[in-house]
KEDRENKE-202699 format. One line per 4 residues: number of its first residue (from 0); their letters; for each residue x, y, z of C-alpha. Coordinates in Angstrom, 2 decimals. Example, Ala and Ser with C-alpha at 12.3 -4.5 7.8 and 13.67 -1.06 7.14 Angstrom:
BEGIN
0	AS	12.30:-4.50:7.80; 13.67:-1.06:7.14
END
This chain:
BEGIN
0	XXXX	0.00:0.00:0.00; 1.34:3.28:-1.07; 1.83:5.47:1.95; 0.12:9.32:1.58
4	XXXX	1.80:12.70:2.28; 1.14:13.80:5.75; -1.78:16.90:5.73; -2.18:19.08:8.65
8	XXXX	-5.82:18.04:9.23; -6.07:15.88:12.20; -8.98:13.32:12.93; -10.70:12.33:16.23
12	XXXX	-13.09:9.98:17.85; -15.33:9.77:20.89; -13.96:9.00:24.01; -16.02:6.02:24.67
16	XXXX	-14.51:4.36:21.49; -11.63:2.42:21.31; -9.40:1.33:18.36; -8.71:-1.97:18.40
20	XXXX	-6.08:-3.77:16.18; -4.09:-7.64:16.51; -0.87:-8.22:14.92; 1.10:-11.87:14.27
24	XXXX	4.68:-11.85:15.78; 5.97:-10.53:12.90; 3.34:-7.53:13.61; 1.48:-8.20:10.30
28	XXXX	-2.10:-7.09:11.32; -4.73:-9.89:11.47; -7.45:-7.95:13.10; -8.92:-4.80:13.10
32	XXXX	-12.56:-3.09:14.58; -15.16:-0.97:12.98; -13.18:1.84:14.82; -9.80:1.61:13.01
36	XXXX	-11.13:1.34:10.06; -13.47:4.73:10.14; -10.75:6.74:12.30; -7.93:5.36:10.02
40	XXXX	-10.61:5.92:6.35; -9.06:2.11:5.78; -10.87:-1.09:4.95; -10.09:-3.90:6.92
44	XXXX	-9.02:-5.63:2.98; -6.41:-2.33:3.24; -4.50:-3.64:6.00; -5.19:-7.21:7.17
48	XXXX	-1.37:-8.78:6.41; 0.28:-5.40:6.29; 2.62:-4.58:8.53; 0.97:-2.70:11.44
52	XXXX	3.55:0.60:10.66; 1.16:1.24:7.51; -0.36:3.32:10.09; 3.05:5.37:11.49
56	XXXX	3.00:9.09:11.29; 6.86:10.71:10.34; 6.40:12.34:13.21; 6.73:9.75:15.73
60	XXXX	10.43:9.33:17.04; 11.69:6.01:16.22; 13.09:5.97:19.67; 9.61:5.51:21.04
64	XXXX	8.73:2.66:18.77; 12.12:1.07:20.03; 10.82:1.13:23.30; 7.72:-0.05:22.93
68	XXXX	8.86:-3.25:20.83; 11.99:-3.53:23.59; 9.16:-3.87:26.09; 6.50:-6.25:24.49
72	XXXX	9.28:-8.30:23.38; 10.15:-8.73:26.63; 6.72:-10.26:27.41; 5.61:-7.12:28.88
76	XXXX	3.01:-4.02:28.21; 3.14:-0.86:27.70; 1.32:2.83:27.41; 2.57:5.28:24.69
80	XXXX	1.06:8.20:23.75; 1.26:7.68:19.27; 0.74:9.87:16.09; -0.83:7.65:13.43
84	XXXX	-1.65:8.52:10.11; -4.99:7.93:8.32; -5.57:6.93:4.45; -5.75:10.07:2.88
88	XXXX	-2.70:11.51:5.16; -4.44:12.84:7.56; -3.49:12.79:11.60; -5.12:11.30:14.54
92	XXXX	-3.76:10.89:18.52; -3.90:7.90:20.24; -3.40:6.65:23.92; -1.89:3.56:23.43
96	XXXX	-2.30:0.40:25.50; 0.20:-3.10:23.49; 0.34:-6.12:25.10; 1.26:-9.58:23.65
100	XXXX	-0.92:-11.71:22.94; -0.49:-16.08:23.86; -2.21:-18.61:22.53; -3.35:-21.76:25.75
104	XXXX	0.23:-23.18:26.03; 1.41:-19.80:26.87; 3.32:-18.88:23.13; 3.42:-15.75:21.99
108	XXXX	0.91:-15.49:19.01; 1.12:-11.71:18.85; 0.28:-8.31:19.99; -2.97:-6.53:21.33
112	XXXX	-3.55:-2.60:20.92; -6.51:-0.79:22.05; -6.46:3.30:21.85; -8.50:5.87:23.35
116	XXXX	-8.36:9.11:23.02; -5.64:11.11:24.64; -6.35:14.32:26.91; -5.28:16.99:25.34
120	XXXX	-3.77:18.42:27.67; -1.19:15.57:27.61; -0.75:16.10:24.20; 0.97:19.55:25.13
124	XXXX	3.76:18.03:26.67; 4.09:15.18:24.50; 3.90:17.38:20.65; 7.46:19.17:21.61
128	XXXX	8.82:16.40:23.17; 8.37:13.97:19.93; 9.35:17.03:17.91; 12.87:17.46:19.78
132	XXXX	13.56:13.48:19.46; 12.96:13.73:15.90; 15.20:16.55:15.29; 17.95:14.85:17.50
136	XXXX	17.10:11.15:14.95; 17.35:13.53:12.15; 20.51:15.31:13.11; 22.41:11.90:12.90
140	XXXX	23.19:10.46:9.23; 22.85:6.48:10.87; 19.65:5.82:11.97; 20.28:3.93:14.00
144	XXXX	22.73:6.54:16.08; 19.94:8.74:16.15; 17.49:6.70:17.70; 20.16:5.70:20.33
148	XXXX	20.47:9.58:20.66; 17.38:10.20:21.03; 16.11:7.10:23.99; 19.17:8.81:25.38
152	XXXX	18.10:12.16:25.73; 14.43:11.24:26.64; 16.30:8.94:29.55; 18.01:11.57:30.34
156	XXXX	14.97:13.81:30.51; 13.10:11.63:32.50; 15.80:10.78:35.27; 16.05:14.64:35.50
160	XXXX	12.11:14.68:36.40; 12.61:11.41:38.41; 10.94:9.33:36.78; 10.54:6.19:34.60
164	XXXX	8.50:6.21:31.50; 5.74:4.40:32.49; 5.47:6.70:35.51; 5.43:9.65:32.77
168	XXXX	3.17:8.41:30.88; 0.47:7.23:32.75; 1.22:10.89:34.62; 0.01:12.54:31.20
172	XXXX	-3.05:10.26:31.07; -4.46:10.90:34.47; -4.38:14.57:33.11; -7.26:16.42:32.07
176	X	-9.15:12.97:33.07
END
């Protein structure tokens, strides 16, 4: 699927909905609800098999992807606040929620997202934040470097606020709430 150019309109949904989306291991999506598909303008024939980044915005650091894999990979979950991009380019926040997924032996069969909306609020802290570790993956011609540059400084900005990043996180949530 041929990604779109980013537009500056961004798209919302109720609070009382949730987007709900399954990946395999290899994060190929396998399921998706009513409520991805109208937020997102896709059919569920658009991206059931396609890899579940058909929905990253450019403006989401790679270093937050990074640790959101590191940590579901590691059996565990995780909250992170995401920028995803629609069909025809346009924007839309989400609250974030991944956990893996096992099948009754206990494998790992996959991953589990649901996404609310974010307060908006929280969205004021987060909007410069992701801004300043994209500049700092940007400034770096590996990419690699840069997204070690970047989980550095955000690290770094979070041991200076004492605190870890599930701590932050869930901090922004309980805001405006």
């Amino acid at each position: 699927m041929k990604r779109p150019s980013p537009t500056a309109q961004e798209r919302t949904f109720a609070e009382n909905e949730i987007i709900v989306s399954k990946t395999d291991v290899k994060d190929r999506i396998t399921y998706v609800n009513d409520v991805f598909c109208k937020v997102g303008l896709y059919d569920e024939a658009d991206v059931l098999g396609q890899l579940h980044s058909v929905v990253r915005h450019p403006d989401m650091p790679r270093a937050i992807f990074h640790l959101l894999w590191q940590r579901i990979q590691a059996g565990q979950e995780i909250f992170a606040y995401v920028k995803n991009l629609a069909k025809n380019g346009d924007y839309y926040w989400v609250l974030a929620h991944v956990t893996p997924s096992h099948d009754l032996q206990g494998r790992l069969e996959g991953y589990h997202s649901n996404r609310r909306v974010p307060a908006r609020q929280a969205l004021v802290d987060i909007e410069p934040l992701y801004r300043r570790l994209c500049d700092i993956e940007e400034r770096h011609p590996d990419r690699k470097q840069g997204m070690h540059a970047a989980l550095e400084a955000i690290e770094s900005d979070l041991k200076a606020r004492h605190l870890d990043y599930d701590r932050y996180v869930l901090g922004l949530a309980a805001i405006g709430r």
